[in-house]
N, C-alpha and C positions, 0 to 999 in steps of 0.2 A: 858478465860483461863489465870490465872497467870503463866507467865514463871519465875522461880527462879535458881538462879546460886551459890548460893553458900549452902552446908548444914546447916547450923544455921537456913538459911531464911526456906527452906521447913519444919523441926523441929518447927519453931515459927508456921506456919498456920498449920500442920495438931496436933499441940497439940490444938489448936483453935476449930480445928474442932471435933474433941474428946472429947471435954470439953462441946462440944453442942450435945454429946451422937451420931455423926457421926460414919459410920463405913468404913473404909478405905480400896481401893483396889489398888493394884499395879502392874503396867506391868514396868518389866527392857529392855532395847531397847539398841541397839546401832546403833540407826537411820538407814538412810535408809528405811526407813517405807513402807512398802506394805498391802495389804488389810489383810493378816495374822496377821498383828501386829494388826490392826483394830481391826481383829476379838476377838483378846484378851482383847483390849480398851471394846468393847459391855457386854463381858462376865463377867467383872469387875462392868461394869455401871448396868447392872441389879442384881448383885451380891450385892452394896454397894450404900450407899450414897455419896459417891466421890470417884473420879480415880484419881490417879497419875502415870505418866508415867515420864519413866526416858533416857536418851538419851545421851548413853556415851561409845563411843567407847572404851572397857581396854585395855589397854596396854600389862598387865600381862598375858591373856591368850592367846597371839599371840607367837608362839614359831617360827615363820616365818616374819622377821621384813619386808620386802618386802610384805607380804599381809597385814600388819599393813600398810602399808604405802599407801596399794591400797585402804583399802578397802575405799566404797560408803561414803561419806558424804553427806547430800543435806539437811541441815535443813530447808530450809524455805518451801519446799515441804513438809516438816516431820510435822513442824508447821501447816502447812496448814489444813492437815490431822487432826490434832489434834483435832484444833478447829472443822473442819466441824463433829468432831466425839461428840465434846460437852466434850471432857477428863478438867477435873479440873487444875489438876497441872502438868506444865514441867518443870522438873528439866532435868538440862542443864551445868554438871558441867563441868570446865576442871581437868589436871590430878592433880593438886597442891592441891585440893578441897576434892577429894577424896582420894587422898595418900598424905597428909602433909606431911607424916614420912613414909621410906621405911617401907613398910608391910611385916611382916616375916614370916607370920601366914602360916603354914604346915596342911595340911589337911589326914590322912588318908583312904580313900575310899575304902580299901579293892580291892578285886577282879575286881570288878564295873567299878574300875580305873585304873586298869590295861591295861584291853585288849580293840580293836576296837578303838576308839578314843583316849582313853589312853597310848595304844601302838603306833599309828601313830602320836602323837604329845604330846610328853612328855611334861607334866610339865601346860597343858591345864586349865584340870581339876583342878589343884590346883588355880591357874588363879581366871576360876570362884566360886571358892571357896569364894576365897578373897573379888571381887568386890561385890558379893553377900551378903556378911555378911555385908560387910558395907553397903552397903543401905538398906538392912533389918532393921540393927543396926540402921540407920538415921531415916526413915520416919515411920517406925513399923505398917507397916500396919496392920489389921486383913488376908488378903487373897491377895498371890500374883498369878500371874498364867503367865505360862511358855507352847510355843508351845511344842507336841509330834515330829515336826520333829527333833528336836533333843531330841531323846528318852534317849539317855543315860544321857543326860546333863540335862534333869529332875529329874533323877535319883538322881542322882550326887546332886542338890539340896536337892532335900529331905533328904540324907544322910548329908549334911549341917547342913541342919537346927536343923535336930537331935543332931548332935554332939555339936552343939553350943547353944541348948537349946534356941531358937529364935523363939518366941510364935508369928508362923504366921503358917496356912493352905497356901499350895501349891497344887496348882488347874491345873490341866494338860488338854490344851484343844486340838482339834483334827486339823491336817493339813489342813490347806487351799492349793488349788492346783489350775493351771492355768486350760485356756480351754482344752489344750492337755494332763491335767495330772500332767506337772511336776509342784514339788513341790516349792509353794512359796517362794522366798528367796531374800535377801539382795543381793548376789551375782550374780545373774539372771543377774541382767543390765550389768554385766560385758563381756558377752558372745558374740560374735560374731552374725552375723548372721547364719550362717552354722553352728555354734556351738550349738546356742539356738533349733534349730531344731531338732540336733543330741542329746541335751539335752531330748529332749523330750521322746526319747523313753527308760529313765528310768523307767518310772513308769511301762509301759508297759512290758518291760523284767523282770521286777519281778513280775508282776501278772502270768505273764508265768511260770514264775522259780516255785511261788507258786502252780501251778499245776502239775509243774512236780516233786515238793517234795511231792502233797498227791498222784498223782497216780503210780508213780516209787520210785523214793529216793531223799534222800537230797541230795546226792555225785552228784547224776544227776541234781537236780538245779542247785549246783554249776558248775558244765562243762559246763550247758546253758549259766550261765552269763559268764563265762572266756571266751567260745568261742563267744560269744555275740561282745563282747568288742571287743576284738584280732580283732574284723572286718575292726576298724576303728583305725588311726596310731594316731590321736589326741584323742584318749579314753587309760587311764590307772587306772584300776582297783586296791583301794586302799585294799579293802577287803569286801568280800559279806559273811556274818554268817546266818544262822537261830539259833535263842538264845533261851532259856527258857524267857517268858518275867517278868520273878520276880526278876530273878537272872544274867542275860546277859551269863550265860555257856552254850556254844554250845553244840546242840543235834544233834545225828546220826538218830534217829528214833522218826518221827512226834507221840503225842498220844491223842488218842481224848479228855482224859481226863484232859491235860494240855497244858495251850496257850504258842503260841510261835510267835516270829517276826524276819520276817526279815530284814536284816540293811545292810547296803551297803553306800561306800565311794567309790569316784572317781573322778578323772580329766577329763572334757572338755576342750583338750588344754591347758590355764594354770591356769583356774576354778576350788576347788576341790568344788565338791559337794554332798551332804548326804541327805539319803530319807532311809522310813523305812514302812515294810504293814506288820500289822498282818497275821500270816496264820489259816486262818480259817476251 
């Protein structure tokens, strides 16, 4: 695996590789790597003739500089991974690399971007707006792919890449989840013990919630999970929606005809974390 640090170098080898009729796939990371990010490494490697991964903690979509400051770093593990996955290129930038010059670029997302994560951290989405386009912009791959557990923030892409006219397919692949359920994440190792436990039974309260929205109501999911939480003093509930899944606008009445998902933010202690299950 070539590791490359600065943009020009990954630019020189995947026009290289392009020039020999290669087809290019990219996974964006901000390390910490776990078998999720993997799983997106595999889905690229049979997709393409060569991976590139990218491993770069932004700055810009941290609206909370104390979780910028926390979050997980561990390259050489993340390295490690890499290689044992067979990914071709890491690009490994720091932030002078990829913002030479303050980035001013303004995104509008409409509605999208508004509500649920938009509402709970302004300024996020436009964030990954930014760092996105520029390594689209850089490596230009044909097909990037971006995990579902952040479902809006695939979203959020896609409407990117559109507005920006950035000739790459964005490939949505499905959560990886531990043995108990909860969802794979960079933030995971942050957790406590007691924590990671009580972490666990999110997934679980929303498969429940999902049955109590098809056999009673949504309103009554939601009292599930509010009263759920309320249980415990180090859980706070950032916000649980059942959405239309095209559009992210909340529905009062589930319909057979049209899919919908649920999404949900919250804190473990001083954890926040995000998971989402279609309701079927």
């Amino acid at each position: 695996m070539h590791i490359l640090y600065k943009i020009k170098e990954i630019e020189h080898f995947i026009s290289i590789e392009k020039n020999k009729g290669k087809t290019i796939g990219f996974v964006p990371t901000m390390g910490a790597l776990h078998q999720g990010h993997i799983s997106l490494i595999e889905a690229s490697k049979k997709d393409n003739d060569i991976t590139v991964c990218s491993i770069f903690v932004n700055p810009t979509q941290f609206n909370n500089s104390s979780d910028l400051t926390h979050y997980p770093r561990t390259p050489d593990s993340d390295i490690k991974l890499l290689i044992d996955s067979k990914c071709d290129y890491l690009y490994m930038p720091d932030v002078d690399d990829v913002y030479p010059n303050l980035d001013e670029k303004t995104f509008d997302f409409g509605y999208i971007g508004l509500v649920l994560e938009g509402a709970h951290r302004p300024g996020h989405f436009n964030g990954v707006g930014q760092v996105v386009s520029i390594l689209l912009e850089g490596i230009k791959p044909h097909k990037a792919y971006f995990g579902i557990k952040d479902f809006q923030q695939v979203m959020i892409v896609k409407q990117m890449v559109k507005q920006s006219h950035i000739p790459v397919e964005i490939i949505s692949c499905p959560i990886l989840r531990e043995e108990d359920g909860l969802a794979m994440s960079s933030r995971n190792v942050r957790l406590s013990l007691d924590e990671r436990k009580l972490a666990s039974h999110i997934p679980k309260m929303m498969q429940e919630a999902n049955l109590i929205a098809k056999k009673q109501s949504i309103e009554n999911a939601k009292l599930f999970i509010q009263n759920f939480v309320s249980q415990f003093p180090i859980m706070k509930l950032d916000y649980y929606e059942i959405c239309d899944v095209d559009t992210l606008e909340p529905i009062t009445i589930l319909s057979e005809n049209k899919q919908s998902v649920a999404l949900i933010a919250l804190f473990v202690g001083n954890i926040r974390l995000i998971d989402n299950l279609l309701v079927k």
